[in-house]
Each structure stands twice: as C-alpha cells, then as structure tokens.
KOLBA-316707 format. One record per residue (C-alpha): residue number from 1; residue in three letters; x, y, z. Coordinates in steps of 0.1 Angstrom, whole numbers. Example, Ala and Ser with C-alpha at 12.3 -4.5 7.8 and 13.67 -1.06 7.14 Angstrom:
! KOLBA-316707
1:Ala:123:-45:78
2:Ser:137:-11:71
//
This chain:
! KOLBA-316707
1:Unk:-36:-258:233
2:Unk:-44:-243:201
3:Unk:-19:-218:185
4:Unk:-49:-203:168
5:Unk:-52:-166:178
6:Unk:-75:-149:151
7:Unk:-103:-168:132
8:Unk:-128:-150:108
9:Unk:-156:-171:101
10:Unk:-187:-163:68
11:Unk:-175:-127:74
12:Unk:-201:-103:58
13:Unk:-201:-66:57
14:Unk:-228:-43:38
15:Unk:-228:-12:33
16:Unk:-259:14:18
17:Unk:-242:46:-2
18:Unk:-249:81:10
19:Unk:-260:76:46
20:Unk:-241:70:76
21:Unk:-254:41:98
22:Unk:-278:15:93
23:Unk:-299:29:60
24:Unk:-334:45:62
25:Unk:-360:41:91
26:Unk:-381:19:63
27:Unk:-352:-9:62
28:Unk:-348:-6:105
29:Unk:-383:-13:107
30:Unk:-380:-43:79
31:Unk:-351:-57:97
32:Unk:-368:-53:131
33:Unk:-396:-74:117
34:Unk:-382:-99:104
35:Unk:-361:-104:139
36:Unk:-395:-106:155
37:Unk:-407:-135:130
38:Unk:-370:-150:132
39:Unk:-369:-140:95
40:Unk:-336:-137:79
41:Unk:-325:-94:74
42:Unk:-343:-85:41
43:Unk:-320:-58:31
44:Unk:-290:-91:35
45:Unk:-304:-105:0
46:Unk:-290:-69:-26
47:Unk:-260:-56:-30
48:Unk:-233:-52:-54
49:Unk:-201:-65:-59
50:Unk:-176:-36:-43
51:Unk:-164:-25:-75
52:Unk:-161:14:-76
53:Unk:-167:17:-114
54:Unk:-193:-3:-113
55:Unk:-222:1:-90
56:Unk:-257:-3:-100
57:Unk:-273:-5:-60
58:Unk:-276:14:-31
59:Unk:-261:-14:-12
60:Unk:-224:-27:-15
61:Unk:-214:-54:1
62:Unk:-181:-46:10
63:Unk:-165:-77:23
64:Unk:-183:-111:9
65:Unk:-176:-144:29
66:Unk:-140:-137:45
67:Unk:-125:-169:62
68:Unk:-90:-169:76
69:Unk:-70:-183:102
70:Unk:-37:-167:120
71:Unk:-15:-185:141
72:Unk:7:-167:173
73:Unk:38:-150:159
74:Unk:30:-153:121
75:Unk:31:-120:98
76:Unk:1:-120:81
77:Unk:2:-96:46
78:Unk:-32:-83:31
79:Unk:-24:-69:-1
80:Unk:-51:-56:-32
81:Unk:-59:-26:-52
82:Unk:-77:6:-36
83:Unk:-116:-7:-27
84:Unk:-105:-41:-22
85:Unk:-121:-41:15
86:Unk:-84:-45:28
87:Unk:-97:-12:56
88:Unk:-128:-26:59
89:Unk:-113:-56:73
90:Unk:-91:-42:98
91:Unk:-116:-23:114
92:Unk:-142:-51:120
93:Unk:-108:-69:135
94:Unk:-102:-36:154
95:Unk:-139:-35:166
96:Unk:-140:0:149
97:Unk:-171:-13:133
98:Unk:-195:-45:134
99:Unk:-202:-67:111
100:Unk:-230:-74:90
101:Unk:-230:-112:93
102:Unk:-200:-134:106
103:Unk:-177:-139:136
104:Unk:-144:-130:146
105:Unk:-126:-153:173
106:Unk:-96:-138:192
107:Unk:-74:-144:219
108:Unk:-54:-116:235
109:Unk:-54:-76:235
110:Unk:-51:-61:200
111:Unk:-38:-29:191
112:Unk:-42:-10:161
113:Unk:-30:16:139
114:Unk:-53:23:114
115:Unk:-58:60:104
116:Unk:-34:90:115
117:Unk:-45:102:151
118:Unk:-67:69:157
119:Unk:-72:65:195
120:Unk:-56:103:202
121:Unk:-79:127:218
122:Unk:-65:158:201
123:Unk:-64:180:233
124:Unk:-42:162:251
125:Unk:-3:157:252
126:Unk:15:134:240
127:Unk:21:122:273
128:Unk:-14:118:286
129:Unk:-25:102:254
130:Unk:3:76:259
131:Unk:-13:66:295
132:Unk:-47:69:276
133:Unk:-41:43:251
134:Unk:-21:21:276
135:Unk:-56:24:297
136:Unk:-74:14:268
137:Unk:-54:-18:267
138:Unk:-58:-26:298
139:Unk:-24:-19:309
140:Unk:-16:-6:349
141:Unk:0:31:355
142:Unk:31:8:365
143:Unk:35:-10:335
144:Unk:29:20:312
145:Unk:57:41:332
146:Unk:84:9:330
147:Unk:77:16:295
148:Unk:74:53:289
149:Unk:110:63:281
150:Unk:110:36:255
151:Unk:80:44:238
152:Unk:92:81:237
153:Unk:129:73:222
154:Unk:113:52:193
155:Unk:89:77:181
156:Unk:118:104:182
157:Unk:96:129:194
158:Unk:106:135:231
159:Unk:107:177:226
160:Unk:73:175:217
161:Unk:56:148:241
162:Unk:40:178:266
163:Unk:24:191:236
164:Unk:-15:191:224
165:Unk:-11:161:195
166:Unk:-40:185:180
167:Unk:-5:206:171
168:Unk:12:175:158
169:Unk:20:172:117
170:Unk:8:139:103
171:Unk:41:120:103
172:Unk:44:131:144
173:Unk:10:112:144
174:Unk:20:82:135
175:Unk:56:81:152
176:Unk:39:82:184
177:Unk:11:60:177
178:Unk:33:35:160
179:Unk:53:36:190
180:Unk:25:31:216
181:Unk:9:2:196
182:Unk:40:-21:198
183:Unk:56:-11:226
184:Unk:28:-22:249
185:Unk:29:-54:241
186:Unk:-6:-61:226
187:Unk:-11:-98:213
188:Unk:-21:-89:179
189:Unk:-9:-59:161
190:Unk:-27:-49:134
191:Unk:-10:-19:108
192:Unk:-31:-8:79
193:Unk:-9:17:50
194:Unk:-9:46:78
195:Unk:28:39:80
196:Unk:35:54:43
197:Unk:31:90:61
198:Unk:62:85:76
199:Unk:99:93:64
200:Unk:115:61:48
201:Unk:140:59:78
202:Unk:108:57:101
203:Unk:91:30:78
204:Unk:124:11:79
205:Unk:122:16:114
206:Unk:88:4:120
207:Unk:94:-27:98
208:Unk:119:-38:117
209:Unk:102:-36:149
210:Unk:70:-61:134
211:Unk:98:-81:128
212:Unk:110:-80:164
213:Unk:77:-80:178
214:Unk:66:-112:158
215:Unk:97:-130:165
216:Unk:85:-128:202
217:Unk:56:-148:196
218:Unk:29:-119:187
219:Unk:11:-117:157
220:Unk:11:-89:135
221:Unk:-17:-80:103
222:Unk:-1:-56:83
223:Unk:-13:-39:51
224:Unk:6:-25:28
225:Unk:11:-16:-12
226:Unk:47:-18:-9
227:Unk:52:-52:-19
228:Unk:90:-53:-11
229:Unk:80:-45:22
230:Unk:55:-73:25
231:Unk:76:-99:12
232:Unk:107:-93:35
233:Unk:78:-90:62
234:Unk:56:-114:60
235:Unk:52:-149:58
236:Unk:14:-156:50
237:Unk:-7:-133:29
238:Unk:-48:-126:15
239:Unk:-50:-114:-22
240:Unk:-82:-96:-18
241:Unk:-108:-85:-49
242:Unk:-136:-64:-43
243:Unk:-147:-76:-8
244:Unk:-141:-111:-20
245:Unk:-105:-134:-5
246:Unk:-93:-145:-41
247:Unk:-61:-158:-30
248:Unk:-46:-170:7
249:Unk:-11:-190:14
250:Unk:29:-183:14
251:Unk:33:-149:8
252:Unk:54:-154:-25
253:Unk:24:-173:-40
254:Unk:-1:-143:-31
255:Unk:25:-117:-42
256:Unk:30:-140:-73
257:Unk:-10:-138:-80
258:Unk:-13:-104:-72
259:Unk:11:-94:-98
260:Unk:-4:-123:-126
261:Unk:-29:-108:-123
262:Unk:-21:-72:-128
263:Unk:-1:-86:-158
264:Unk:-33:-102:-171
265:Unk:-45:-66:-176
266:Unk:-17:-56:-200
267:Unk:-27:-71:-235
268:Unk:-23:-39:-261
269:Unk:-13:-13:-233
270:Unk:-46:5:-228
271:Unk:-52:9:-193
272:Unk:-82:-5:-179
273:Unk:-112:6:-159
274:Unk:-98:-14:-129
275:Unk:-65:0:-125
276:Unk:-53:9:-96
277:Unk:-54:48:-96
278:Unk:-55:78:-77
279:Unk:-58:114:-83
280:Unk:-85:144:-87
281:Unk:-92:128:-123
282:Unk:-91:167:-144
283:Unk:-76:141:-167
284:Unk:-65:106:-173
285:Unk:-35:84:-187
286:Unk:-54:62:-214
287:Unk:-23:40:-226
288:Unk:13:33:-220
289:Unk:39:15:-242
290:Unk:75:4:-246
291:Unk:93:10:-283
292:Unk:123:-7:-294
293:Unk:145:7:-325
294:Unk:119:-3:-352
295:Unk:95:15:-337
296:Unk:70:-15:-328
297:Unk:53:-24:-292
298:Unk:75:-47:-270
299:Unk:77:-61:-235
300:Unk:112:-71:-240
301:Unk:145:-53:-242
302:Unk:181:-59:-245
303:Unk:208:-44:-220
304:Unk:220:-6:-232
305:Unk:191:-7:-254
306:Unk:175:26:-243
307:Unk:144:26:-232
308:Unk:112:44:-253
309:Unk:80:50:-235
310:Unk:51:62:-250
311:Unk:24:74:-233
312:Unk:-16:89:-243
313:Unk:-29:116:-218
314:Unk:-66:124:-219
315:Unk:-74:161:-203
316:Unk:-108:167:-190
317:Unk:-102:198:-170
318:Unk:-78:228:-184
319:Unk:-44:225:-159
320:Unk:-21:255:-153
321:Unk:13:234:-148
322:Unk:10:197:-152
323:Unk:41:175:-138
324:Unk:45:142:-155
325:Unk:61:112:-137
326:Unk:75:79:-146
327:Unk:87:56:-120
328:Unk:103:26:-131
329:Unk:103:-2:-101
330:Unk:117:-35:-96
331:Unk:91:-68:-98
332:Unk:88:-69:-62
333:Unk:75:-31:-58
334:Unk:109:-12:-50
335:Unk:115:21:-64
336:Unk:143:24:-86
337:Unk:144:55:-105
338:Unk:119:82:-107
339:Unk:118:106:-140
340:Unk:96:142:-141
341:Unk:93:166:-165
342:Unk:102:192:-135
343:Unk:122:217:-158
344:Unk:96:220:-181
345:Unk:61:215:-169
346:Unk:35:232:-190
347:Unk:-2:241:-196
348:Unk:-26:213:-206
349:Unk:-59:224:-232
350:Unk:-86:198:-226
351:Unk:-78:172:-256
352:Unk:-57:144:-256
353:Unk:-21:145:-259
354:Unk:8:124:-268
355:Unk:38:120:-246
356:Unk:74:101:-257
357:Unk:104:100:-237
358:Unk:136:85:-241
359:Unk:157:66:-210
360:Unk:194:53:-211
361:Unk:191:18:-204
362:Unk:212:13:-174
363:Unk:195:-13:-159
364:Unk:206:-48:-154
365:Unk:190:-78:-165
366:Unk:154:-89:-149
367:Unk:118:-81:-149
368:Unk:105:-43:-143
369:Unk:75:-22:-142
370:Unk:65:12:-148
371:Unk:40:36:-126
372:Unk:29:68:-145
373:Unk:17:100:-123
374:Unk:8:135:-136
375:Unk:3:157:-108
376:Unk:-1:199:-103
377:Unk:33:221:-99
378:Unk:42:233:-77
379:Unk:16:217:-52
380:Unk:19:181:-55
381:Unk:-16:169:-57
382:Unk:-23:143:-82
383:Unk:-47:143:-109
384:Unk:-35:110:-119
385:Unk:-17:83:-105
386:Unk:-15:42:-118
387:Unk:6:19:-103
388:Unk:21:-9:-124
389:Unk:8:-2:-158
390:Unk:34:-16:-180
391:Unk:55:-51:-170
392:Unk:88:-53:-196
393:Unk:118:-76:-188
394:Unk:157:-64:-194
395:Unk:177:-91:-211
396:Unk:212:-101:-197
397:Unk:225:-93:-237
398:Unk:233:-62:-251
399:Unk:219:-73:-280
400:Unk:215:-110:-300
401:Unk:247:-125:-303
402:Unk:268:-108:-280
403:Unk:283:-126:-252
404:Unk:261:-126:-222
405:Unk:275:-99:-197
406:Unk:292:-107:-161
407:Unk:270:-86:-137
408:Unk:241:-105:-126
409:Unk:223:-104:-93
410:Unk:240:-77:-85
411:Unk:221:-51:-80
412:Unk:195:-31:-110
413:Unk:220:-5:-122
414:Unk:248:-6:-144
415:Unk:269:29:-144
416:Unk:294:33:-170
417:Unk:323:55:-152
418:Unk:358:65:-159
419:Unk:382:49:-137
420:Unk:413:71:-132
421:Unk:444:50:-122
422:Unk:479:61:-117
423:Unk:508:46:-94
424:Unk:521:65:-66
425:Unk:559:68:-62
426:Unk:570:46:-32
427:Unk:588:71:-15
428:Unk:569:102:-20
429:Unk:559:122:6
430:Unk:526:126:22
//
C-alpha cells in the first residue's frame, strides 16, 4: 500500500482581475462552446505571470503547473514572498476553491485552518460550532463529546465557549479553531500564516502540537514566514515564485534557496521592486546600508564593532507621527532585537529623507539580517514594511589580529556586565 496521501498533478489556477467568479458572460459562452466542440477553454491560452508589480492582462494565472507529492506523517513547509500563490494553494487543497486545470489526489479527512473564523458560523457558541465542524468532518456526537474537554483546555478559552464566536477577538478565533482542527484527528492538516494572530506562547503551543500530531502518522501542510519555525517543523518544503514551484526537497535546501535568493537581490543596497513588503505605501524605504569606521558600504563586521545603518525614506503622503523600526534577526528568521525611534517619532513632508543610526555591537559571531518598518504612532498600521533587506555577517574577531574570542555557538548576544564578588565569612549569621 502506498504511503502516498496527497498528489497534485499539472495544477493550474487562473484568475480574471476585478470580477468575482468565472469572468464575463462573453468568456462563459466561449468556454461553453468550445466544450460543445471538445475544444480546449479559450480564455486557458492568456494570462500573466502572478507578479503584483507587473501585470499587463486581465487574467493571472495564479498557480502555473504545481506537482507535489506528500507522504503520511511528513511536515511539509510552503514558504515564498506575499503573491507567491502559497493561499491559493491551500484552498484548492481545502476544496475552498476549484481549480482551473489539474487534479488533486487525497486519502483521508482534511482539516483546515486557513483564515481567522473559517468554518465558524458567527452566531453560534463556541460550543455548537465545535459539534459543527466535528459534523463537517464527518465525526459522530460520541466521538466529538470524548473529545470536547480537550479541545476546550487547549484553546484556553473555556469562560468563553457558550458565547456567540461573532463576539470573539481575532486571536480567540484562532485558539479555538486551531484547537478543533487537530484535535479531531483529521488525516491531513493543513495551517496557512493564520497562526501569527496568536500570542507567541499560543504559536509555541500550536507548533508543538503539528509536531505531535505528525509524529502519529498524520500529515501536516503548514505555511508560514517564520522560517525558524519552519525549519524546527518541517522536514520537506516548496519554494514557490509567482504561482510557479521553483524549488521542492529537504527543508534546509529550500530554506537555503529561499534565502540565496533573497541575497541575490542585495547588490548596491537599493531595494527592489520585488521585495517582500507590506504597508499602506504613503511612503517607501528606497535603500539600506551597513557603514564601518571609514565610512564605506560593507556586508562584514568585526565583533564590538558597532553597527551603522543607513537608511533612504521616500514620502509620498504627508504623515503626522511616523515610527521607524529596525529589526535585526538571526539567518534562520528569529527575532533578535527590535530598535524604534518611539521617543522621538516626528512629522514626515513629502520628500525623501535620510536616516542613520548607530547600534552597539553585541552580537556574537554569524550571519544576520535586517527588516526595516515605518509605521503610524500611536496606531500601529504600517505604511512600510520589508523583510530581510540587508544580509551582513559578524566576525568571531574584534578586530584583525586579535585573538579569536571564546564564545561561539552560544547564543547571538554578548553582554558586557559587572560581576560583583565578595567572600562570605564562614561563620556569619544568616
């Protein structure tokens, strides 16, 4: 018996911009035409590559010629910028939506968690939407109650289960959705980035449960842009580029790829057109760059060497209070120190603007990146927001010469303290 329990086969989707459903009545009637003559879809031969910037059709093809295979109790990670087609996927898998051309070959229930409140009907309780989406599985009243109190003390919201979900806040959302979807057993789980609502002790949480669940011999499809996450998670993984599979195999090679590739980008620090960014857009970061002490562009520093980041800002829009943000992560995707301008946020002209700031180097040797944000005080909403911009590397000498220092893999933070030692009589008294 095969161990084969997903198979995506020539998998196809196409979309047309501005409408919702098929198109116009004109390309129904050309598609129902060529049916009748057994004529390929005419509206199958245009389309565009999914690239956001780009577009020059009314029709996007928004996944091109997907082919995959997953196999009972692997983790499979799906990783890619914003527009990818990473969603897209899930919710053919999820039968959320059809394909255009292509099949899908599964074995076993699937559940799903792909947008906050997916599968909730918002006017009933918790409760009653638990026995709902057990239904939906095809689970017994029985079966659902022998797991009911289990369900309820992972998702951590027992006060609240006899309540209308339409009154839950987002995060509520997922905990009991989350909690349904691999509590009841289904054969594939699949988890798109929903789970970044949550509190990191809920993520954590959740993570671990995957874990738990594929170790049982399920398989879980997870998406995520928390690359830490999916490497501890997973062990296959799709690189995915507009619509297109551009990479599949051991998850360190993807997450290797993905990252070349992102690297590939960063020749004179201008950021480019296909960036991963978010944000409003009222205005736009345009470069980044590291100095060392003579002033001049590097990728490379030594250890206590501080840090000197230079960054241009582009405003489009006037902003009332800007907040500026520099996170500085580790090369797998974990956040390691975050830096805003919080005690001094300011007004922004339209114009273009030059920012410097200065960090104390106490990080420990290996190979870092920088995301850049600006978003408005005191709300939070971002006008700009790009994830690893700028890769540099942190030498394991404080500067060329020196001895090489003592502390490595241990950790991405070296604190210089004051240690405060004194000897305590033997006989004094407590």
């Amino acid at each position: 018996m095969s161990d084969i329990v997903l198979s995506v086969e020539n998998l196809w989707k196409q979309y047309r911009l501005g409408v919702v459903g098929s198109g116009s009545i004109k390309d129904d009637i050309a598609r129902w035409w060529a049916r009748i003559r057994g004529k390929e879809d005419p509206t199958l031969k245009i389309g565009a590559i999914n690239d956001r910037e780009n577009i020059d059709s009314e029709y996007v093809w928004a996944l091109q010629d997907i082919n995959f295979e997953v196999k009972r109790g692997e983790v499979l990670g799906i990783i890619g910028k914003n527009g990818a087609g990473k969603s897209t996927l899930l919710k053919i898998l999820s039968k959320v939506t059809t394909p255009t051309k292509g099949h899908i070959k599964t074995k076993g229930r699937i559940a799903s968690l792909l947008e906050v409140g997916t599968g909730f009907h918002p006017e009933l309780t918790g409760r009653e939407n638990i026995y709902l989406n057990g239904a939906i599985l095809g689970m017994d009243k029985n079966y659902i109650n022998s797991r009911f109190d289990e369900i309820v003390e992972f998702s951590g919201i027992g006060k609240y289960i006899d309540t209308p979900v339409k009154r839950y806040s987002s995060g509520m959302y997922v905990r009991l959705a989350f909690a349904v979807a691999a509590h009841l057993e289904p054969e594939i789980l699949i988890i798109d980035e929903v789970l970044a609502v949550g509190d990191a002790e809920f993520q954590k949480k959740c993570l671990g449960k995957m874990k738990d669940v594929s170790g049982e011999g399920r398989t879980v499809l997870f998406v995520s842009h928390a690359l830490e996450s999916i490497k501890k998670l997973c062990t296959k993984g799709l690189l995915m580029k507009y619509g297109k599979l551009d990479t599949q195999g051991n998850i360190g090679k993807v997450i290797g790829e993905y990252m070349k590739k992102n690297a590939d980008m960063q020749v004179s620090g201008i950021i480019p057109l296909e960036a991963e960014r978010g944000g409003l857009g009222e205005a736009r970061f345009k470069s980044v760059n590291i100095l060392n002490k003579e002033n001049e562009l590097t990728k490379h520093l030594f250890f206590k060497q501080d840090i000197e980041i230079l960054l241009v800002l582009e405003v489009f829009e006037s902003i009332k209070q800007g907040l500026l943000g520099v996170c500085l992560t580790s090369n797998e995707g974990e956040k390691i120190a975050i830096l805003t301008n919080d005690k001094n946020v300011c007004a922004y002209e339209v114009g273009k603007y030059e920012i410097k700031l200065l960090i104390p180097n106490i990080f420990l040797q290996g190979d870092y990146s920088l995301n850049i944000s600006m978003s408005h005080y005191p709300s939070g909403s971002d006008i700009d927001y790009v994830e690893r911009v700028y890769d540099f590397t942190i030498d394991k000498l404080a500067y060329p010469g020196q001895e090489e220092y003592a502390w490595t893999k241990h950790g991405h933070i070296f604190l210089d303290v004051d240690f405060r030692i004194k000897k305590l009589l033997e006989n004094a008294t407590k």
